[in-house]
Structures are given as C-alpha cells and as structure tokens.
Jmol script that loads the backbone (N, CA, C; Angstrom):
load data "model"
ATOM      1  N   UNK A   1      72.326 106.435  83.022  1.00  0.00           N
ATOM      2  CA  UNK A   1      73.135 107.546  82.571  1.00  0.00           C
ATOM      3  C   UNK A   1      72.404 108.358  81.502  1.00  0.00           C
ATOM      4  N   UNK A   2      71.660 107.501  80.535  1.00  0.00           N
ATOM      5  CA  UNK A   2      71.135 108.233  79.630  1.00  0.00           C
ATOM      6  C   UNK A   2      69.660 109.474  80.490  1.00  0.00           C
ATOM      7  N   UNK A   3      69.033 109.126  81.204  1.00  0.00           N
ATOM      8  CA  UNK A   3      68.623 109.730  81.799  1.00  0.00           C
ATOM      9  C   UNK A   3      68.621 111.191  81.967  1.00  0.00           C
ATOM     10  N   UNK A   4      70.418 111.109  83.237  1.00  0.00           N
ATOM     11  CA  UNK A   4      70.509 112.087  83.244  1.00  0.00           C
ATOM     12  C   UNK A   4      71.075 113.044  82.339  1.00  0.00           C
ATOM     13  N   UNK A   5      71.916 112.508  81.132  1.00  0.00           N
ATOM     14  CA  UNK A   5      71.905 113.238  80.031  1.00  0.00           C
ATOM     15  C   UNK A   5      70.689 114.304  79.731  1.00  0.00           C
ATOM     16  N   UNK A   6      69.391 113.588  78.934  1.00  0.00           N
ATOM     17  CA  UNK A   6      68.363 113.769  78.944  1.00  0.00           C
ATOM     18  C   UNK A   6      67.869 115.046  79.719  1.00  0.00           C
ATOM     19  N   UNK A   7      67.921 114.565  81.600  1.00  0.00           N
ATOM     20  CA  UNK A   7      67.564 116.083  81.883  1.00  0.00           C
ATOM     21  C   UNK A   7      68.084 116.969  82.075  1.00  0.00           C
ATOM     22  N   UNK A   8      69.809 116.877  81.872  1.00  0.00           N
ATOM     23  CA  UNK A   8      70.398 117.961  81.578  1.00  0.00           C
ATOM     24  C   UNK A   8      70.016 118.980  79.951  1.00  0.00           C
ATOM     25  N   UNK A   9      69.875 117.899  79.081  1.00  0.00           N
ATOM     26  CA  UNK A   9      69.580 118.806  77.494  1.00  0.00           C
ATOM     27  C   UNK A   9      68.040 119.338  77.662  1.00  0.00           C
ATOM     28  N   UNK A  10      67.224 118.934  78.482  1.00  0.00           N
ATOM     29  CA  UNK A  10      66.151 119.895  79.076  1.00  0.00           C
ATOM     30  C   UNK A  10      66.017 120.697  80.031  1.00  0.00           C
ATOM     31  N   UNK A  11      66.690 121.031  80.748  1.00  0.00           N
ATOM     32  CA  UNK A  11      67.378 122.218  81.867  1.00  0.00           C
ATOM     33  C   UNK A  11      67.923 123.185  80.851  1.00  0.00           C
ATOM     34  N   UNK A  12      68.918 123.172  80.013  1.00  0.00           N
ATOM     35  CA  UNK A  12      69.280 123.662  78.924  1.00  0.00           C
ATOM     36  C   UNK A  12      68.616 124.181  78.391  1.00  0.00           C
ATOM     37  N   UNK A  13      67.846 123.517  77.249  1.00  0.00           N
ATOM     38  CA  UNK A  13      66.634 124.468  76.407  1.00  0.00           C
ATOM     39  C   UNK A  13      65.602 124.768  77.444  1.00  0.00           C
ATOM     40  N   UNK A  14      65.591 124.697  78.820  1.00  0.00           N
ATOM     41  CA  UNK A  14      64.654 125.543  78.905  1.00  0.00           C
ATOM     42  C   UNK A  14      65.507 126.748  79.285  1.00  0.00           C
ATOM     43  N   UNK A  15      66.380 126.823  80.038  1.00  0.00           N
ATOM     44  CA  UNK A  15      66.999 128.344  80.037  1.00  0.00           C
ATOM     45  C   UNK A  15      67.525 128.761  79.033  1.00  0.00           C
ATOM     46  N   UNK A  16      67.625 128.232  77.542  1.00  0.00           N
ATOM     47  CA  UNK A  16      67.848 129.053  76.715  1.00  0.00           C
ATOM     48  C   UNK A  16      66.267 129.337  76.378  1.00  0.00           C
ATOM     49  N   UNK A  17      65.305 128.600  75.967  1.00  0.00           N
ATOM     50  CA  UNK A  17      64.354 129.580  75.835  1.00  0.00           C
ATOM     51  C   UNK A  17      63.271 130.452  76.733  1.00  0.00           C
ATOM     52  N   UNK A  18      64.002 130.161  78.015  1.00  0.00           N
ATOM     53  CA  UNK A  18      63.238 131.291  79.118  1.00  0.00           C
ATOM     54  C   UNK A  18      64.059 132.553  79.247  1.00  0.00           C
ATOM     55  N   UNK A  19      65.112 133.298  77.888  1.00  0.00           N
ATOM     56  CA  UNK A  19      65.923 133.935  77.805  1.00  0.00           C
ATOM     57  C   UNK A  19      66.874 134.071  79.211  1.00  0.00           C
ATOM     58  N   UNK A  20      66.842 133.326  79.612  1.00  0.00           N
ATOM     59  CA  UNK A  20      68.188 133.083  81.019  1.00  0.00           C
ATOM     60  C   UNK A  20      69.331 133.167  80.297  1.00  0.00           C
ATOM     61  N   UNK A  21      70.470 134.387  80.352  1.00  0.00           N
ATOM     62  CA  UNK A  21      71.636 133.912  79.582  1.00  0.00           C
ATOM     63  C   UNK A  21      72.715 133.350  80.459  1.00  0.00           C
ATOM     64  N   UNK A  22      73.096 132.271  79.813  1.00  0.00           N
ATOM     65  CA  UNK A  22      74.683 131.738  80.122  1.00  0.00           C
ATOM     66  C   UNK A  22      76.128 132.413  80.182  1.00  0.00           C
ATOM     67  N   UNK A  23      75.982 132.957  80.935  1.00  0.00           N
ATOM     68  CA  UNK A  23      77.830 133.562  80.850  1.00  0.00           C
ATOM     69  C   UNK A  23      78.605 132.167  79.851  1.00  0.00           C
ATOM     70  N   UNK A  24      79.408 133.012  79.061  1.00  0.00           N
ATOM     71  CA  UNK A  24      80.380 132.494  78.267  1.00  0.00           C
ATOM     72  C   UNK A  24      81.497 132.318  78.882  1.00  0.00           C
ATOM     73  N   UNK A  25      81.810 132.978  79.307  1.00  0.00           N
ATOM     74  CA  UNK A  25      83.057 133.251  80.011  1.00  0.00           C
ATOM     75  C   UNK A  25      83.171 133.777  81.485  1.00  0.00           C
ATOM     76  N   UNK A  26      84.009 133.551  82.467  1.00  0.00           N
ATOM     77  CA  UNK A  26      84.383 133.879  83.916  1.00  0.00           C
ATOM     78  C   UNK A  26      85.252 134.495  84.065  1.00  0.00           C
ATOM     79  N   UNK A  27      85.717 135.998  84.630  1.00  0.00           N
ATOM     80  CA  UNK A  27      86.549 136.398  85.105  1.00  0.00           C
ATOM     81  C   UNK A  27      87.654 135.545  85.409  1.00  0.00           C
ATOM     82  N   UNK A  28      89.027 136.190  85.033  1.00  0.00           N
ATOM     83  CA  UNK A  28      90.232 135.712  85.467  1.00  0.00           C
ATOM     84  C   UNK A  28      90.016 135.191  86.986  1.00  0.00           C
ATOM     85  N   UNK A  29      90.555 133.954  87.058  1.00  0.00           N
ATOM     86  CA  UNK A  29      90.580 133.690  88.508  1.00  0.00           C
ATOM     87  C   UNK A  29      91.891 132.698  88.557  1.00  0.00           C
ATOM     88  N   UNK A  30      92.520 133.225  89.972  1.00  0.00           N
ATOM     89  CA  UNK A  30      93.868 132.778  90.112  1.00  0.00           C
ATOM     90  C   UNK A  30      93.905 131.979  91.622  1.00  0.00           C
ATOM     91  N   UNK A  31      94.360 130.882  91.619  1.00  0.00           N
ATOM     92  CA  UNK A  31      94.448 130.429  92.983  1.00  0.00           C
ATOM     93  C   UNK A  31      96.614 130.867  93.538  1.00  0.00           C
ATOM     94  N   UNK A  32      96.100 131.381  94.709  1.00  0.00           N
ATOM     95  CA  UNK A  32      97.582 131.407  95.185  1.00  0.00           C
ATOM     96  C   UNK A  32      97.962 130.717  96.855  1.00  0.00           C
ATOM     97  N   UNK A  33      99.020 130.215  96.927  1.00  0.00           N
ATOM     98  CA  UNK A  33      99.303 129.875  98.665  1.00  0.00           C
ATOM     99  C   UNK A  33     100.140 130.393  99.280  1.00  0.00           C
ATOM    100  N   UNK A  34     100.004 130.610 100.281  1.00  0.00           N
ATOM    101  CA  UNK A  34     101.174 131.550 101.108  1.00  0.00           C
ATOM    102  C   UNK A  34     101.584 130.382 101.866  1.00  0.00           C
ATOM    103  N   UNK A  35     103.062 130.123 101.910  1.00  0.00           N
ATOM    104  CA  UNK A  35     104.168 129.592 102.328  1.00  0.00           C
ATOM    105  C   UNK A  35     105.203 129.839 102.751  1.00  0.00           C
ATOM    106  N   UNK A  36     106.181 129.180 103.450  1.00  0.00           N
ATOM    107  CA  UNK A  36     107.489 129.537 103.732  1.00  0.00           C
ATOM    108  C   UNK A  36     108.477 130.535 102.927  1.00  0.00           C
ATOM    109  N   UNK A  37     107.491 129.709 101.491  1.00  0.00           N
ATOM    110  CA  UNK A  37     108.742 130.548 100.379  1.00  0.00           C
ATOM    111  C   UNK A  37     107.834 131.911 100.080  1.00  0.00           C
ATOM    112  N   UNK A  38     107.076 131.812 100.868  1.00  0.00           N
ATOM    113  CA  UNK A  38     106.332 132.975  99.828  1.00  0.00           C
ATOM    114  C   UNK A  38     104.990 133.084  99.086  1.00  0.00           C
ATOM    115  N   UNK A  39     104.597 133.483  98.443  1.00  0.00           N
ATOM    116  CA  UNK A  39     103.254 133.828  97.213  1.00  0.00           C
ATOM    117  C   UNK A  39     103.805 132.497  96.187  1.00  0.00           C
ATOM    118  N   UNK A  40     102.813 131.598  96.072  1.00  0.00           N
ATOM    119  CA  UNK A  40     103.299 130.774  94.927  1.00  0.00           C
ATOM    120  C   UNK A  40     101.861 130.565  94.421  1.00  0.00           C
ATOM    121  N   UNK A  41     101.515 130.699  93.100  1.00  0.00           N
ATOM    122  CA  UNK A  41     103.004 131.308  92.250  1.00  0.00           C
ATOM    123  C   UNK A  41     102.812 132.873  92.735  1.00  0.00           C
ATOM    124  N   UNK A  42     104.540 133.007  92.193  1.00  0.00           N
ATOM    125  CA  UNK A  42     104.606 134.739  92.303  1.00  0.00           C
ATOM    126  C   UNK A  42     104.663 135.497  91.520  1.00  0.00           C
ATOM    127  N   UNK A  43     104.318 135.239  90.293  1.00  0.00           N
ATOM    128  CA  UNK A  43     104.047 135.921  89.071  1.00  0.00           C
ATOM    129  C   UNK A  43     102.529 135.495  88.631  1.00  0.00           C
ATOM    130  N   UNK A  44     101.762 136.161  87.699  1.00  0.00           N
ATOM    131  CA  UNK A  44     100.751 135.671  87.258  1.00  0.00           C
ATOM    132  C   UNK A  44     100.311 136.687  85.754  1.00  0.00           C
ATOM    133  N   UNK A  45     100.039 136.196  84.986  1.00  0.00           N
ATOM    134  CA  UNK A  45      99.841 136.821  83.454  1.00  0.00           C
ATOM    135  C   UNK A  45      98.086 136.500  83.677  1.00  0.00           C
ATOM    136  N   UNK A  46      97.775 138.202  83.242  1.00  0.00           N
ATOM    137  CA  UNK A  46      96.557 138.302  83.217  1.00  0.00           C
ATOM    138  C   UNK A  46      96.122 139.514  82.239  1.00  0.00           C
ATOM    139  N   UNK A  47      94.965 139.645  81.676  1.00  0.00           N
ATOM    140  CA  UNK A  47      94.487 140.195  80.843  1.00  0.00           C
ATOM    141  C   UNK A  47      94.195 141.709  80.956  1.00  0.00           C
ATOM    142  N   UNK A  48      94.959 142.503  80.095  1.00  0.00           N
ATOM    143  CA  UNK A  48      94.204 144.441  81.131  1.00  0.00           C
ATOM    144  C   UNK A  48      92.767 144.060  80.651  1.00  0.00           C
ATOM    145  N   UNK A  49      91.841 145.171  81.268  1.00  0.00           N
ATOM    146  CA  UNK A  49      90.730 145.401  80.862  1.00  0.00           C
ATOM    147  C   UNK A  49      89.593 144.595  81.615  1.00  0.00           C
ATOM    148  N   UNK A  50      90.715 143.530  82.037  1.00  0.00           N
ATOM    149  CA  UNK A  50      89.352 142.416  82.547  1.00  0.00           C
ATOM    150  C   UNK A  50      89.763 142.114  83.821  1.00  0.00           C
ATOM    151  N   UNK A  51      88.307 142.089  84.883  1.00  0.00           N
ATOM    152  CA  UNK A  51      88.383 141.592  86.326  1.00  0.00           C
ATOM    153  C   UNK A  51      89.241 140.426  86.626  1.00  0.00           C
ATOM    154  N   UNK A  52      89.766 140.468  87.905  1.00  0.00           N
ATOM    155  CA  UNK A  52      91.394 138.950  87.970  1.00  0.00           C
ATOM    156  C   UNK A  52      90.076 138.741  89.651  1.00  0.00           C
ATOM    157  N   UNK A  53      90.497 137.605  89.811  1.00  0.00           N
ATOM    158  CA  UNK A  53      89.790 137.560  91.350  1.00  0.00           C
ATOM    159  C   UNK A  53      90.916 136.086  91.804  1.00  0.00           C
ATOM    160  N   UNK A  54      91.802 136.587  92.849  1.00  0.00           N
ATOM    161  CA  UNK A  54      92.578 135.877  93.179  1.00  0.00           C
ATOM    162  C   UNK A  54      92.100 135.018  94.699  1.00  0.00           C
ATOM    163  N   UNK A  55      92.101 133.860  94.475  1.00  0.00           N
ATOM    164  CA  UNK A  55      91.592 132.819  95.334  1.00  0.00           C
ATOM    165  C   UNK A  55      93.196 132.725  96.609  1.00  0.00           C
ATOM    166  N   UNK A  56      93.318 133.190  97.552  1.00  0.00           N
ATOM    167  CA  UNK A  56      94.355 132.725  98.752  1.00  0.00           C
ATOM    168  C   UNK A  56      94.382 132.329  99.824  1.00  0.00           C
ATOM    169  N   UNK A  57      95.310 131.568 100.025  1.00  0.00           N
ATOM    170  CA  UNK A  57      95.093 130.682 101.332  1.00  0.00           C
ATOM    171  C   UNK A  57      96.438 130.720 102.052  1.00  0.00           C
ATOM    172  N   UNK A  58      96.246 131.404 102.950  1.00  0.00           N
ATOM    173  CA  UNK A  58      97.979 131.332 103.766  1.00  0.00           C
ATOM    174  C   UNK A  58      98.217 129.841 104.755  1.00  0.00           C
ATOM    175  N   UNK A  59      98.583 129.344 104.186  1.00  0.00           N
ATOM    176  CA  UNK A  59      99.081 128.023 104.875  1.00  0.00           C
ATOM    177  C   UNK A  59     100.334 128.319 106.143  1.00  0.00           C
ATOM    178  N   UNK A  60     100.325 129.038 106.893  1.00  0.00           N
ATOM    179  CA  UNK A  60     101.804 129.473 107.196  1.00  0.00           C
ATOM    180  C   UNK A  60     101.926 130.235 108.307  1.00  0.00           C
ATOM    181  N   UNK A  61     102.494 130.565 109.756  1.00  0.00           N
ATOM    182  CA  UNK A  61     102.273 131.518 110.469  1.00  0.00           C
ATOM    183  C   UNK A  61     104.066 132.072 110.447  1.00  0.00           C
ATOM    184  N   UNK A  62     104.602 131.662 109.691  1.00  0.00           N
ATOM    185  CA  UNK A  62     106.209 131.570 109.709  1.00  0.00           C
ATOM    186  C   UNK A  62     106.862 132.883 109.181  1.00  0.00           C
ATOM    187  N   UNK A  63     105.884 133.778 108.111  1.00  0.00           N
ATOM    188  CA  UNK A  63     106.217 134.802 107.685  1.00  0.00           C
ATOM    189  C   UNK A  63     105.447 135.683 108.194  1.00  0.00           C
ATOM    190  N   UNK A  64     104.935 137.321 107.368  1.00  0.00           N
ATOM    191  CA  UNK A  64     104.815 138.418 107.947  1.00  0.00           C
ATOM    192  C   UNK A  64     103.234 138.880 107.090  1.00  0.00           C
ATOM    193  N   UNK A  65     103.121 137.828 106.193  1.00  0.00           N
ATOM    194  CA  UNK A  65     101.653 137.488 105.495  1.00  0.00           C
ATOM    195  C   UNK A  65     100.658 137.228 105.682  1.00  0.00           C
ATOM    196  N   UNK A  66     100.003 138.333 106.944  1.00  0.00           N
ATOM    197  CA  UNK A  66      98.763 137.627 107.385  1.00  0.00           C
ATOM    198  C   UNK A  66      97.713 138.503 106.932  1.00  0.00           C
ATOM    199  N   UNK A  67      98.090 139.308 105.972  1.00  0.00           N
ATOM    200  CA  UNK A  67      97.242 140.273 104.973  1.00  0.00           C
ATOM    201  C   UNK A  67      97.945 140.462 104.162  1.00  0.00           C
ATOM    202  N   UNK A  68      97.323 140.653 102.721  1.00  0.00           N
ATOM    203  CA  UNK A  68      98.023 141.124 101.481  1.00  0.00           C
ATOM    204  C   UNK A  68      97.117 142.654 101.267  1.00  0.00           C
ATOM    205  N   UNK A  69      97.890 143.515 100.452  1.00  0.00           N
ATOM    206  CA  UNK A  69      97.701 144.182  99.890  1.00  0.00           C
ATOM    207  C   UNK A  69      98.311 144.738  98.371  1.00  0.00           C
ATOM    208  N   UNK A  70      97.204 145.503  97.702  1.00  0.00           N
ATOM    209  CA  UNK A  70      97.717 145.521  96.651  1.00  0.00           C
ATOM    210  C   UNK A  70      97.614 147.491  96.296  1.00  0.00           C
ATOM    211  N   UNK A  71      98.632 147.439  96.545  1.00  0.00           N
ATOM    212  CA  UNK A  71      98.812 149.138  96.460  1.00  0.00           C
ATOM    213  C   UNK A  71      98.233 150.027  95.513  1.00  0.00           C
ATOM    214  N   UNK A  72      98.291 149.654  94.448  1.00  0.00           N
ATOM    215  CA  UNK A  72      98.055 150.696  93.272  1.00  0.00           C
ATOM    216  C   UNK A  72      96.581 150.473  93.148  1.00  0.00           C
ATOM    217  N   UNK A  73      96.312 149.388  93.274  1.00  0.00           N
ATOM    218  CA  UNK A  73      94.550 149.642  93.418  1.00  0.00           C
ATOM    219  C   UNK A  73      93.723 149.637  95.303  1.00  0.00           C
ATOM    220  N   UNK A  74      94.517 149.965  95.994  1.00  0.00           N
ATOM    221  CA  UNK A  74      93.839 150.487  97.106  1.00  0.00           C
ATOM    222  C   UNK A  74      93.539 149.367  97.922  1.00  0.00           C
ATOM    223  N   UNK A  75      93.791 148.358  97.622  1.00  0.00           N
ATOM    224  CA  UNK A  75      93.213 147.106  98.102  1.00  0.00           C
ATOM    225  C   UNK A  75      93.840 146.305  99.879  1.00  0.00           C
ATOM    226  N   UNK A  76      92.707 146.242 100.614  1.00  0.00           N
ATOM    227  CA  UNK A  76      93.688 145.722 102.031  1.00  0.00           C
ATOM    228  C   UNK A  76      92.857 144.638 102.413  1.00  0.00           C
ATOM    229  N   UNK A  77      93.217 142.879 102.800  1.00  0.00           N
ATOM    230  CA  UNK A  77      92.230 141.784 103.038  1.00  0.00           C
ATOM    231  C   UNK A  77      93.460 141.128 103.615  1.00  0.00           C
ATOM    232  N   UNK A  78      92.477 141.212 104.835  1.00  0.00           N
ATOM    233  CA  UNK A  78      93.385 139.993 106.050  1.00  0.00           C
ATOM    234  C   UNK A  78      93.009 138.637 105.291  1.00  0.00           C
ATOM    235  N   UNK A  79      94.305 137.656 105.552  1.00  0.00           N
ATOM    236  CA  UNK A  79      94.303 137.234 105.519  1.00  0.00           C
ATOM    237  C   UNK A  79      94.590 135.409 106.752  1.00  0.00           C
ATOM    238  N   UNK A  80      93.208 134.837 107.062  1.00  0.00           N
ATOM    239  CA  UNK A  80      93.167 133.821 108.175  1.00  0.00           C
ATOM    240  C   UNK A  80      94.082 132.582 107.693  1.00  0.00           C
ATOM    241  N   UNK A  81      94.622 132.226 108.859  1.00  0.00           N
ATOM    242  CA  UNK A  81      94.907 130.689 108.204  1.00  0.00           C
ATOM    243  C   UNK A  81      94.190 129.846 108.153  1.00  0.00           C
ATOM    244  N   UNK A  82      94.780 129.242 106.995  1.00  0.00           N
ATOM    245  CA  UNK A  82      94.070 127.656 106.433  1.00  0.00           C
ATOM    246  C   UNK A  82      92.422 128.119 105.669  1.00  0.00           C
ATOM    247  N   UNK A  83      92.191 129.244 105.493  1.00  0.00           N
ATOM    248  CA  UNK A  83      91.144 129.799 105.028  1.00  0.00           C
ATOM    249  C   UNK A  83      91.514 130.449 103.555  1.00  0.00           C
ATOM    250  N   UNK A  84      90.740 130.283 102.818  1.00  0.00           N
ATOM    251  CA  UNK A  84      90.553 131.034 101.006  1.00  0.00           C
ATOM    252  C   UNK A  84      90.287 131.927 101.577  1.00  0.00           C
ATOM    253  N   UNK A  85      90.861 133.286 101.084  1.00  0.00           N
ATOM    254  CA  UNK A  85      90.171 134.372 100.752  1.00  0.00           C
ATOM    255  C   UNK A  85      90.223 134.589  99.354  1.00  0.00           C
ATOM    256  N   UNK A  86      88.968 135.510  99.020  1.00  0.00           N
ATOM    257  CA  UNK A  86      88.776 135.912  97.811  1.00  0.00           C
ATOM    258  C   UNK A  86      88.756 137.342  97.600  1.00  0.00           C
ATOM    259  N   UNK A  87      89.874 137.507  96.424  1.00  0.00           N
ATOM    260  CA  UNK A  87      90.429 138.816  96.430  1.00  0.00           C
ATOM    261  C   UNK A  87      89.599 138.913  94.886  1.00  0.00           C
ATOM    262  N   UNK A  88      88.889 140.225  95.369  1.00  0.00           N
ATOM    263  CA  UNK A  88      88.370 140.765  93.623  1.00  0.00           C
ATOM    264  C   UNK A  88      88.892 142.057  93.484  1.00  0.00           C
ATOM    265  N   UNK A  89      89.030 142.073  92.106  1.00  0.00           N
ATOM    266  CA  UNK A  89      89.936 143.112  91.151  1.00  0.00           C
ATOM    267  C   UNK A  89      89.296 143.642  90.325  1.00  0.00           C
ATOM    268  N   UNK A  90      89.056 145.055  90.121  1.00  0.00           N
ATOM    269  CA  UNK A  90      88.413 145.740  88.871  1.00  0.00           C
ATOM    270  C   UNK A  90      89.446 145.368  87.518  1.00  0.00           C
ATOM    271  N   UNK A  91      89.299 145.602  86.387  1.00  0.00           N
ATOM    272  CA  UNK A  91      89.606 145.858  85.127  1.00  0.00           C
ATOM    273  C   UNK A  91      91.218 146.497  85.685  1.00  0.00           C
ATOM    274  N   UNK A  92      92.573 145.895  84.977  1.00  0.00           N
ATOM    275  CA  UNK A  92      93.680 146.461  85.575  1.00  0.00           C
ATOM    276  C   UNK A  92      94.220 147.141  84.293  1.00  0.00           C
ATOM    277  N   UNK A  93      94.810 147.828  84.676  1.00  0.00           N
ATOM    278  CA  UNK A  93      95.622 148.703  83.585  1.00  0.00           C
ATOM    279  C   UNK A  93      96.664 148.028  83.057  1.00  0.00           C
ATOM    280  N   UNK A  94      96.970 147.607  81.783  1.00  0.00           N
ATOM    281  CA  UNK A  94      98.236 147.234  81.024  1.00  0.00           C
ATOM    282  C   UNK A  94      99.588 147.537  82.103  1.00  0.00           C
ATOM    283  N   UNK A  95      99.971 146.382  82.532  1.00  0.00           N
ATOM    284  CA  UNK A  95     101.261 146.801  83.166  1.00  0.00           C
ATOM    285  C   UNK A  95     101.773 146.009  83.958  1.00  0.00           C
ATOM    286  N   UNK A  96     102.348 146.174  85.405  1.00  0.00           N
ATOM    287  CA  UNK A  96     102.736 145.564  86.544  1.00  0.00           C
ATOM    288  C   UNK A  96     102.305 145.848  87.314  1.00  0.00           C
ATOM    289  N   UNK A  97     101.035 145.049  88.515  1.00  0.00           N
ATOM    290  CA  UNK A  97     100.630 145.248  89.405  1.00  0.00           C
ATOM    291  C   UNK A  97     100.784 144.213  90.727  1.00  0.00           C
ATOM    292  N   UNK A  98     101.814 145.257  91.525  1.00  0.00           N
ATOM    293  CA  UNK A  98     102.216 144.185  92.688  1.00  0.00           C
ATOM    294  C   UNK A  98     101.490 143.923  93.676  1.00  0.00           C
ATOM    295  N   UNK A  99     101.712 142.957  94.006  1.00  0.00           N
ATOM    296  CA  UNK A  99     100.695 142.837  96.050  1.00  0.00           C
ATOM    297  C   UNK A  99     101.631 142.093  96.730  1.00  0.00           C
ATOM    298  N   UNK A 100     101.449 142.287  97.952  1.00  0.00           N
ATOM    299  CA  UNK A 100     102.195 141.892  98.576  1.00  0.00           C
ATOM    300  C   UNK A 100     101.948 141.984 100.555  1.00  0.00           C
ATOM    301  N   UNK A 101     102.477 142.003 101.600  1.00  0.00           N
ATOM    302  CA  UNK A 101     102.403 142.328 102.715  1.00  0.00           C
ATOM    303  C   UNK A 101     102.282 143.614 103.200  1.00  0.00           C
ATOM    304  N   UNK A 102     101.447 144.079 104.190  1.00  0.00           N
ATOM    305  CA  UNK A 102     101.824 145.455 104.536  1.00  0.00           C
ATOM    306  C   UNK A 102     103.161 145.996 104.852  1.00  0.00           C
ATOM    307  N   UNK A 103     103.977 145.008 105.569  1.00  0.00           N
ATOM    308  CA  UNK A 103     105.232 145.508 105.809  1.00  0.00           C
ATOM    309  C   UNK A 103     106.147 145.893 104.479  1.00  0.00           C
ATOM    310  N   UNK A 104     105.867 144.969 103.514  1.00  0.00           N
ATOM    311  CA  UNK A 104     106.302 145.444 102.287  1.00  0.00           C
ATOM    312  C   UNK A 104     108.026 144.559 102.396  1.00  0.00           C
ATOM    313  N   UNK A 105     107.729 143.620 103.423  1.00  0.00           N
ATOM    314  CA  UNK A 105     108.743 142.593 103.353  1.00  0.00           C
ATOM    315  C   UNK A 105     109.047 141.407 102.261  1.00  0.00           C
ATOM    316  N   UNK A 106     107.562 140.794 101.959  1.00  0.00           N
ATOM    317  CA  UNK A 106     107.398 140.278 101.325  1.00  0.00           C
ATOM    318  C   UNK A 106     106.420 140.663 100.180  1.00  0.00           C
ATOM    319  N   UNK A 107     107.014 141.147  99.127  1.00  0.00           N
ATOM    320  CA  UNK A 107     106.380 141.400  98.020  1.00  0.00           C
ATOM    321  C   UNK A 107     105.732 139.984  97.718  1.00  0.00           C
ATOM    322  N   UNK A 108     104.398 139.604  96.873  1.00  0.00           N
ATOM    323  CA  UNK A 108     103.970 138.691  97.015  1.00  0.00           C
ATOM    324  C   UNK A 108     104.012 137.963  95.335  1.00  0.00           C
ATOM    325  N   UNK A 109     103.965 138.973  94.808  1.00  0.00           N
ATOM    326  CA  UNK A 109     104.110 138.955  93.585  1.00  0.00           C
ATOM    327  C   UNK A 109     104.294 140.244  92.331  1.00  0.00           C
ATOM    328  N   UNK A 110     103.651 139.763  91.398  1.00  0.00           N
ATOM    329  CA  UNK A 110     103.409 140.846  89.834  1.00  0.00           C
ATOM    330  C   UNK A 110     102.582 140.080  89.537  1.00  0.00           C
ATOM    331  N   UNK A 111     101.517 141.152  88.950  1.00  0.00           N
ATOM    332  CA  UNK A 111     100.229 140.445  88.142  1.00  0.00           C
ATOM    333  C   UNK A 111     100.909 141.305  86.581  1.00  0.00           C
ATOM    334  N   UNK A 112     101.202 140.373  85.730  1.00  0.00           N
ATOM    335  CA  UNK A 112     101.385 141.236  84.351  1.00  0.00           C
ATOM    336  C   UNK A 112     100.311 141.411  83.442  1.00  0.00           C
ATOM    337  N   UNK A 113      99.843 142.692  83.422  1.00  0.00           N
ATOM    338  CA  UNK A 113      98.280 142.674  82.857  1.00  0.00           C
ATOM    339  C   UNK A 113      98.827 142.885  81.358  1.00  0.00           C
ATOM    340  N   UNK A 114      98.265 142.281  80.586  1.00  0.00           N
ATOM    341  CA  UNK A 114      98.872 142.641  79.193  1.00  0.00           C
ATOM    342  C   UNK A 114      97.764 142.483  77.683  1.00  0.00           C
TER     343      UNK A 114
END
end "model"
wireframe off; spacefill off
backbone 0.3
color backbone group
C-alpha cells in the first residue's frame, strides 16, 4: 500500500511542477431518472453563472419521455432507454429553468439557478 501511496505523491509533484493545472472544481453535475412517476428528482438547486450538466437515464417506455427538452435555452436530446445521456448547460440565468418532454405533458422539472 505504501507503494502506491508513494507513486501517487510523485504523479502529483510532477504535474504540479510540469505546470499541468488541476481543476479545483467540476461543473454542476446532476444525475436524473425517468420513471413512471416522472423526472426524479424534479427539482434541482443549482448555481446561476455556472455550467449544470445533467446525467439521464430513462428507465421507462410507459410515459411520453423519450426526449427532454429544455426551452428557454434551446436545448433538444433524445433520449434511449436504459442509456445516460449527457445533457450540457451553459452558465444559467438566476431563476427557473424548466425541461421537460416535447409534448409538454410531462414537465420534467425546475432547475432553480440561484
């Protein structure tokens, strides 16, 4: 074990001193599932200003969710079953941003950017 300690704290200093920088931080990222009931979860608190990238997986052929969209930012991604998709998001504006189905049957949620 000590070992690999070891060549991890030298992997390390060498990308800190081969100026390689480390992201500090990762974009908001949200996992969601599509189900019987719906978008769960169906709310989600997220940060304005900063990229959200929502991870989904429709588990389900029972509803009308086989794409989400998210209106106010232009956004349209089929969605396969039993497959992640990965939904990326620019910087959102302070507020309420919904997504949901094209039919607009099933709203899927609110992202509360705040």
């Amino acid at each position: 074990m000590e070992g690999n300690n070891m060549k991890c704290l030298m992997f390390l200093s060498a990308l800190i001193f081969s100026g390689i920088s480390v992201a500090k931080t990762a974009p908001n990222e949200y996992k969601l599932v599509i189900t019987e009931k719906g978008y769960e979860p169906g709310t989600l608190k997220v940060k304005a200003g900063s990229p959200v990238v929502l991870k989904i997986t429709r588990k389900t052929n029972a509803t009308c969710a086989r794409e989400v969209l998210v209106p106010s930012q232009n956004l349209k991604f089929e969605l396969p079953l039993d497959k992640e998709v990965t939904v990326k998001i620019a910087s959102l504006p302070k507020g309420e941003i919904k997504f949901g189905c094209a039919m607009n049957m099933m709203v899927g949620g609110v992202m509360i950017a705040e």
